[in-house]
C-alpha positions as CSV (number, residue, x, y, z in Angstrom):
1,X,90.2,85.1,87.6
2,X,93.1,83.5,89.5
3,X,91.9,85.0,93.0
4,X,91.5,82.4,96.1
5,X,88.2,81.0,96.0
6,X,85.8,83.3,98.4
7,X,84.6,80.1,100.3
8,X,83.7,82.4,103.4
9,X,81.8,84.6,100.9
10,X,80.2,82.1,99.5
11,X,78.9,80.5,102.8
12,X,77.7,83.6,104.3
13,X,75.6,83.5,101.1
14,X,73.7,80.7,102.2
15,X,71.2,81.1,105.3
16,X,71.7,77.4,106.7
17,X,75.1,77.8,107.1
18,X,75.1,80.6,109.8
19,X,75.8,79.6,112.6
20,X,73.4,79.5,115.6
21,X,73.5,79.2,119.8
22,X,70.2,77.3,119.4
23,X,71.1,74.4,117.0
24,X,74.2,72.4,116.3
25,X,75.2,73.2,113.2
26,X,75.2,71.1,110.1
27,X,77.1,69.6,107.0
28,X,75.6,69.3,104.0
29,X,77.0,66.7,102.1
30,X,74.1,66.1,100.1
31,X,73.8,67.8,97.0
32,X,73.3,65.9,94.5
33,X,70.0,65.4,95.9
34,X,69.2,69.2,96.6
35,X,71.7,72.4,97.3
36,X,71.1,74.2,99.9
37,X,69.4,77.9,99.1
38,X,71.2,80.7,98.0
39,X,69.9,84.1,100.5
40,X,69.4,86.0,97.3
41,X,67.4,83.3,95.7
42,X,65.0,83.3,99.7
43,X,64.9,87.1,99.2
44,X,63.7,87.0,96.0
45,X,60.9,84.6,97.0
46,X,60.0,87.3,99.7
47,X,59.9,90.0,97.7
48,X,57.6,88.7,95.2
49,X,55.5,87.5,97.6
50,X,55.3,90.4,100.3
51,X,55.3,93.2,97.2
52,X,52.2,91.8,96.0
53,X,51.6,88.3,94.1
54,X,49.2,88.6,91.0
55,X,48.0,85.8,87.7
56,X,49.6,86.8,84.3
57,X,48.2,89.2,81.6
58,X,46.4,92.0,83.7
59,X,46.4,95.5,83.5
60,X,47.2,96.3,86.8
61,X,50.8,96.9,88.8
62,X,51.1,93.3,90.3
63,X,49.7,91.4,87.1
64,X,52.4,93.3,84.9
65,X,55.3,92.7,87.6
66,X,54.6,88.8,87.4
67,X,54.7,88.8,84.1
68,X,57.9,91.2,83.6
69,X,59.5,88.8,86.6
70,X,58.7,85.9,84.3
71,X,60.2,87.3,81.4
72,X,63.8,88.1,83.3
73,X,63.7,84.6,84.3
74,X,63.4,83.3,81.3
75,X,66.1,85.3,80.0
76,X,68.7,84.7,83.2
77,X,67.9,81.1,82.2
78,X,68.7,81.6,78.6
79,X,72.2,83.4,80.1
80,X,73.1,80.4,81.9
81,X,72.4,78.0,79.9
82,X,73.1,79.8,76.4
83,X,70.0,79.2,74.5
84,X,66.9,81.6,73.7
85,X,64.6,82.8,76.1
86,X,61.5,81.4,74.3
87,X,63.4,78.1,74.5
88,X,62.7,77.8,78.0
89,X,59.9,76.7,80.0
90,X,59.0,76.0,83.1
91,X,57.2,73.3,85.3
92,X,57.2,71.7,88.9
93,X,60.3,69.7,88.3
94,X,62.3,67.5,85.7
95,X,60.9,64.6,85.7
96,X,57.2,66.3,85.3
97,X,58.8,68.2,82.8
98,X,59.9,64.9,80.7
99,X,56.5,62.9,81.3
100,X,54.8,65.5,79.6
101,X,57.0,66.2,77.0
102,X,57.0,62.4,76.4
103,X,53.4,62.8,75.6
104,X,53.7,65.1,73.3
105,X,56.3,63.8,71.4
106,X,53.5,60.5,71.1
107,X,52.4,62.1,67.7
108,X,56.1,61.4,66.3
109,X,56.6,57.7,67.8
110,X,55.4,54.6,65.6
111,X,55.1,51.3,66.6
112,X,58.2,49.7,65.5
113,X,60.3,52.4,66.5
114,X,63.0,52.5,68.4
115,X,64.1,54.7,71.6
116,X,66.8,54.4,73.5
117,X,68.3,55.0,77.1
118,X,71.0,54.1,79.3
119,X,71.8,52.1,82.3
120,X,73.3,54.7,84.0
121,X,70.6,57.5,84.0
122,X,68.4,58.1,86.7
123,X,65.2,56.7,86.5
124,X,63.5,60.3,85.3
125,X,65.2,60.3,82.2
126,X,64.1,56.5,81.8
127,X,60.4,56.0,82.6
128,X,58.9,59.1,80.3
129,X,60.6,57.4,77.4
130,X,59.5,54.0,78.4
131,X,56.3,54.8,78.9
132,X,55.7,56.4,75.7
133,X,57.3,53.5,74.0
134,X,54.8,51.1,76.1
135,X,51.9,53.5,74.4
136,X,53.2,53.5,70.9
137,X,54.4,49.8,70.4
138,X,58.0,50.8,69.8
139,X,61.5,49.4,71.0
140,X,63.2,50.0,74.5
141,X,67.0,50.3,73.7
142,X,69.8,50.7,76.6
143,X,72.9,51.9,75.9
144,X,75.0,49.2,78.7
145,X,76.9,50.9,81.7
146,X,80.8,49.1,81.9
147,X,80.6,47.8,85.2
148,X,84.6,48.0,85.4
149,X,84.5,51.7,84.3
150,X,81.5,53.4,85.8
151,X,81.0,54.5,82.3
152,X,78.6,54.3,79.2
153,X,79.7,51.7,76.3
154,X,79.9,53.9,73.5
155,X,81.7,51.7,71.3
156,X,78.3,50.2,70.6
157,X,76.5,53.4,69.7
158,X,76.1,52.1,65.8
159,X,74.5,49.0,66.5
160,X,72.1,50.3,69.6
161,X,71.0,53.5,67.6
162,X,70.1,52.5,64.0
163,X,67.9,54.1,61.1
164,X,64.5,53.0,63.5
165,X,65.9,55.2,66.5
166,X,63.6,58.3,66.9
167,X,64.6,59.4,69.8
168,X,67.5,59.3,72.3
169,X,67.6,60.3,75.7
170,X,70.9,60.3,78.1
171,X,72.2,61.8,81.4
172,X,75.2,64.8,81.1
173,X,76.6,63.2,84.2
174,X,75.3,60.6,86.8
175,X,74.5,61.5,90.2
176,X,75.9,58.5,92.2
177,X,78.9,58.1,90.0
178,X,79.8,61.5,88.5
179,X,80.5,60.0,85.7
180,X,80.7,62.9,82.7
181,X,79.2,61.2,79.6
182,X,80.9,62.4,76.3
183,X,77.4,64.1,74.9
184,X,78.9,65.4,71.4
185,X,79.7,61.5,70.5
186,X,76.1,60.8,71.0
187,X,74.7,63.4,69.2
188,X,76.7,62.6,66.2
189,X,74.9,59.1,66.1
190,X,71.9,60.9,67.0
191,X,72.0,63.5,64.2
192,X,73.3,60.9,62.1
193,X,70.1,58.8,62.0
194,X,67.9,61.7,62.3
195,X,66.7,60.9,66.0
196,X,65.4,63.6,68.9
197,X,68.1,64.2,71.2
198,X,67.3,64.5,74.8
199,X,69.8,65.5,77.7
200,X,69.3,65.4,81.2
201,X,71.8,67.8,82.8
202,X,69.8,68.2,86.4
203,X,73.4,66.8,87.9
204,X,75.5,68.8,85.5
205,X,74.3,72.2,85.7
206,X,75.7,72.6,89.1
207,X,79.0,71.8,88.2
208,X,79.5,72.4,84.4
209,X,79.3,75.1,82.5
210,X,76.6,74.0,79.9
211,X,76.2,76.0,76.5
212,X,72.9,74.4,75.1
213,X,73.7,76.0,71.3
214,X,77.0,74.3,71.4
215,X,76.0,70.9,72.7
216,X,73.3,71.0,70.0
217,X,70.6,68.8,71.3
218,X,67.5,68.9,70.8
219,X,66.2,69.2,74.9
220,X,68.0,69.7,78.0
221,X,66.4,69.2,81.4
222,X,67.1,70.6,84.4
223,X,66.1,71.4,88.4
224,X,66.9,74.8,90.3
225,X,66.5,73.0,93.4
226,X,70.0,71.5,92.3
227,X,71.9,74.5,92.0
228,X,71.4,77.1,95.2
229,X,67.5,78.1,93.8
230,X,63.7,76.7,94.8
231,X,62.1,73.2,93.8
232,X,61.5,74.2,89.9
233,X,62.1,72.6,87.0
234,X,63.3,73.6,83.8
235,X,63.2,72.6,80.1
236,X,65.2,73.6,77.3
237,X,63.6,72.9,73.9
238,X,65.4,74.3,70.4
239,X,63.0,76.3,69.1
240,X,62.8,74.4,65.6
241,X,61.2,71.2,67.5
242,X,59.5,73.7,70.3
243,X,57.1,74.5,67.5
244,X,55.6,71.7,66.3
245,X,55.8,70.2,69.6
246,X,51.6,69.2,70.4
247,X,51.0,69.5,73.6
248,X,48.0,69.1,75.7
249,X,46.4,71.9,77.0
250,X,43.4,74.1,77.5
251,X,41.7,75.4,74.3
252,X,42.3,79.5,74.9
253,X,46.0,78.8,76.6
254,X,48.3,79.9,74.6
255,X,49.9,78.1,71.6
256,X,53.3,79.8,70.6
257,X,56.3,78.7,72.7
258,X,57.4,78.4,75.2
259,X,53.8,79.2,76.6
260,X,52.2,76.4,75.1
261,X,54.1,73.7,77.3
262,X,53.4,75.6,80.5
263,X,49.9,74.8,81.7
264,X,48.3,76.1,84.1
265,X,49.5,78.8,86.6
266,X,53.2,78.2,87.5
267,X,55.0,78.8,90.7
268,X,55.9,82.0,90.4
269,X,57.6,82.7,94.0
270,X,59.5,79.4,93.1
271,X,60.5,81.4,89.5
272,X,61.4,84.4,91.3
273,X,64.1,82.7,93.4
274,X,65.6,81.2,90.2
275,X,66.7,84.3,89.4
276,X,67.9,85.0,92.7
277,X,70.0,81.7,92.3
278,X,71.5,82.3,89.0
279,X,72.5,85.7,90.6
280,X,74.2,84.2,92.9
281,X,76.2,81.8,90.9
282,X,76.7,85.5,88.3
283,X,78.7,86.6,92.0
284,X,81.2,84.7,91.3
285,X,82.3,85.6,88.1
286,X,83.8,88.2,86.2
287,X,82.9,89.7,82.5
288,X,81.0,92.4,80.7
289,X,77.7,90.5,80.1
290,X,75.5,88.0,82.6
291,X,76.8,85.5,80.5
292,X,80.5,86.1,80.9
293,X,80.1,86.5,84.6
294,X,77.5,83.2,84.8
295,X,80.2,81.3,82.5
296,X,83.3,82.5,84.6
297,X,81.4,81.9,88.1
298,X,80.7,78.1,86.9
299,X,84.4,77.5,85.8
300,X,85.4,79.1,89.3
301,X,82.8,76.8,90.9
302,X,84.3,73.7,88.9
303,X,87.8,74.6,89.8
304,X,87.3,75.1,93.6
305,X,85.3,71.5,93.6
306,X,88.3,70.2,92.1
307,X,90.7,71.0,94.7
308,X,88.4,69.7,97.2
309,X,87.9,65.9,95.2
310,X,91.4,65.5,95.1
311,X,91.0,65.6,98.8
312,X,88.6,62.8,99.4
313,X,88.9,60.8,95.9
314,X,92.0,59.5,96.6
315,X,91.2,58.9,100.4
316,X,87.7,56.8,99.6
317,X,89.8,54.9,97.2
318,X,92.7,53.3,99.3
319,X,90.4,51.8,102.3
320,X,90.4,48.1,102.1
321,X,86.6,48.1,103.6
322,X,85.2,51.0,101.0
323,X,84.0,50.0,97.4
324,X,84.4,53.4,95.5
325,X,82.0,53.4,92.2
326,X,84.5,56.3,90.3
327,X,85.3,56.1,86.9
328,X,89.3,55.8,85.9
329,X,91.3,58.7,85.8
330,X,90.7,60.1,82.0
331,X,87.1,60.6,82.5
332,X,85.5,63.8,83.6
333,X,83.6,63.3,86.9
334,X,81.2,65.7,88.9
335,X,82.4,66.0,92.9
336,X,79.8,63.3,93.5
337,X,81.2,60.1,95.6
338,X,79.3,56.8,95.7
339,X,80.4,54.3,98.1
340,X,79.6,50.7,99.5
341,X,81.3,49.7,103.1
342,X,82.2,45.8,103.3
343,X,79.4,44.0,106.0
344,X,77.7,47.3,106.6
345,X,74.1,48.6,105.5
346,X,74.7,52.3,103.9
347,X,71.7,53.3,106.2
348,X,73.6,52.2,109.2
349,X,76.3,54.5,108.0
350,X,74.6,57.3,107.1
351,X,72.8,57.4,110.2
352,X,75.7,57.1,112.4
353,X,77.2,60.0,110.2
354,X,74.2,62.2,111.1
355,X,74.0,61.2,114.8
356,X,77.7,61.6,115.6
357,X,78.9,64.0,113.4
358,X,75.6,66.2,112.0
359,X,76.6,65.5,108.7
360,X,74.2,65.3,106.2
361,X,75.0,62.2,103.9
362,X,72.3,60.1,101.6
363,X,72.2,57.1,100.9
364,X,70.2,54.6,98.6
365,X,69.9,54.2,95.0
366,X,69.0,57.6,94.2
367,X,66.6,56.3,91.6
368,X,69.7,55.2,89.2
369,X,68.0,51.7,90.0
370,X,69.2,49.9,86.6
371,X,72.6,50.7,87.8
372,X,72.1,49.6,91.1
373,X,70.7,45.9,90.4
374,X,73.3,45.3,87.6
375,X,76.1,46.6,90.2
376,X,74.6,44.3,92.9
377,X,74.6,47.2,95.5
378,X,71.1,46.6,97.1
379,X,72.0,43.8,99.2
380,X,74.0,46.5,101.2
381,X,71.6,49.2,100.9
382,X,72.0,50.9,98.0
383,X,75.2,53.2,98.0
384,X,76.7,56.0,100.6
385,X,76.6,59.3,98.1
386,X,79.1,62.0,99.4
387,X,78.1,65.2,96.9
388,X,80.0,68.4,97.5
389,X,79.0,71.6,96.2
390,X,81.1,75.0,96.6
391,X,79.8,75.6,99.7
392,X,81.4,72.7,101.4
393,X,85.3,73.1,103.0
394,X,88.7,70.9,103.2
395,X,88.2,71.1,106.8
396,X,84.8,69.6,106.4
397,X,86.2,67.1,104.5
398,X,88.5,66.6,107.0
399,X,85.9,65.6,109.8
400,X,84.7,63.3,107.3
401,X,87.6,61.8,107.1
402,X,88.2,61.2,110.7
403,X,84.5,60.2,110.9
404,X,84.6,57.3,108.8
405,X,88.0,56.0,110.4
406,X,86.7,56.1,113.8
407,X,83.2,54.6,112.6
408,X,85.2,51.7,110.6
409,X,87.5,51.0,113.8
410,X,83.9,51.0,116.0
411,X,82.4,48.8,113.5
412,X,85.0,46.1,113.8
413,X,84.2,45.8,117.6
């Protein structure tokens, strides 16, 4: 598909972005910590909600739409993220998601083990692992962030994962940085010493095209609320580990997958919408199959978010007063911009951002803490985070531009 990116398309497509006489409107600059809503993912909500909302398993029309609407999410899942249907399951977010999986993977975790992380993960796909290691006696690994590079030392992979390593968990990408981590180098270590390979792609997923039989690991985590859908989470289990995965549960819940890791009643307004968002992103794209069209919508998304970081990479990175945390040119990187301003707090920044120019900018350490105190950024408030997504404009990034000039020229005053 070599056609212009639709960008007007795609922002009609999204309710907060129309404008309206009674509100200025806004800029949404923060993705990485939440997309805005796709309309077809609100509509879907609606409809499942004002046709009639019902529990699972009865005999009557509601009951067996729920759990017919269940099933096609499951399967629009398995579409975008090319894995099975009964390989997916569903819970209130990620990082719920990975604290109970982390229990249930206590069975396979001796003391004396070993499990390992990274320094440049976000704290979700830290603390499950750590905790279980805390419960089972065994031994806390990190793979070290470069602090020149923005990137994961891999050259060390055979001496941090050895023949103790059960399990390995690491981010597809980073969410202050963007940094890209190469997964497939990993997993060959991993599968090398026979370890459980875990993969959070929560910041990935919006801008990658992920193909979870390819990438061959063993769970992949991830968040609609992070590409255009509602706050649910998502895990990806292969179906080999899926089934002798013990979980906790009630005693008549059900025990084949993926049922068995989803207890209690789910969100199922929340699920509808999912498929609502992946419709959206299926829009986009071109091809005989969901999957074609989901795959060729996510390279057109990637594409189009390209154009638009060559427009601001290159602008953050030749200000005397900005700090720009971006890996080297080589390594992939996410649209995902993480800043520090010389003498200034990021909160100042941020607010002055929102006040002056209704742009909607975070700031923080966006729970990457281990990167932030070995980067030394707290002092200053954590980092600025500029995220786009493919609903954002150059022109957009044009105010920003002029935004931050005119608040750097105020700021020397």
């Amino acid at each position: 598909m070599n056609q212009p990116f639709p960008i007007q398309q795609v922002r009609a497509a999204f309710p907060a972005l129309r404008e309206d006489e009674n509100r200025k409107p806004l800029i949404f600059f923060d993705g990485p910590g939440g997309t805005q809503m796709a309309g077809s993912a609100a509509e879907a909500m609606m409809a499942y909600i004002s046709d009639g909302m019902a529990n699972l398993h009865g005999t009557f029309p509601t009951s067996i739409r729920t759990d017919d609407m269940i099933a096609e999410a499951r399967s629009a899942v398995a579409d975008l993220l090319n894995c099975e249907p009964s390989e997916v399951a569903f819970g209130q977010n990620m990082t719920t998601l990975a604290f109970s999986i982390a229990r249930s993977l206590a069975s396979l975790i001796e003391e004396g083990d070993e499990i390992v992380v990274t320094e440049l993960d976000h704290r979700a796909n830290v603390d499950p692992w750590v905790t279980l290691a805390k419960d089972k006696g065994a031994v806390v690994k990190f793979i070290q962030l470069n602090p020149e590079t923005f990137t994961l030392d891999l050259d060390t992979l055979d001496e941090v994962i050895t023949d103790r390593t059960k399990l390995i968990a690491v981010g597809m990408s980073s969410n202050v940085t963007g940094t890209v981590t190469d997964i497939e180098r990993i997993k060959l270590r991993a599968k090398a010493v026979g370890a459980i390979f875990i993969v959070d792609a929560v910041h990935a997923v919006p801008h990658l095209p992920i193909d979870f039989k390819k990438l061959g690991v063993d769970i992949l985590l991830c968040s609609a609320y992070k590409f255009f859908g509602p706050h649910i989470g998502m895990s990806v289990i292969s179906a080999s580990l899926f089934d002798k995965l013990p979980v906790y549960k009630l005693k008549p819940a059900p025990q084949e997958i993926p049922y068995k890791l989803e207890t209690g009643t789910q969100n199922h307004e929340a699920i509808a919408g999912l498929i609502g968002a992946i419709a959206f992103i299926q829009s986009l794209g071109e091809g005989g199959t969901r999957r074609e069209k989901l795959l060729s919508g996510m390279q057109r998304i990637a594409a189009y978010e390209d154009e638009l970081t060559e427009k601001i990479e290159s602008f953050l990175g030749n200000i005397p007063q900005v700090q720009l945390y971006r890996a080297p040119k080589g390594v992939r990187k996410t649209p995902t911009f993480a800043f520090t301003i010389v003498g200034v707090n990021s909160r100042e920044a941020t607010a002055w951002f929102a006040e002056n120019y209704h742009m909607c900018i975070a700031d923080g350490d966006f729970y990457a803490s281990t990167m932030a105190e070995k980067l030394g950024v707290y002092d200053r408030g954590g980092w600025i985070r500029i995220g786009l997504a493919p609903y954002n404009t150059a022109e957009e990034i044009e105010l920003f531009k002029e935004g931050l000039q005119w608040f750097l020229t105020e700021h020397k005053k």
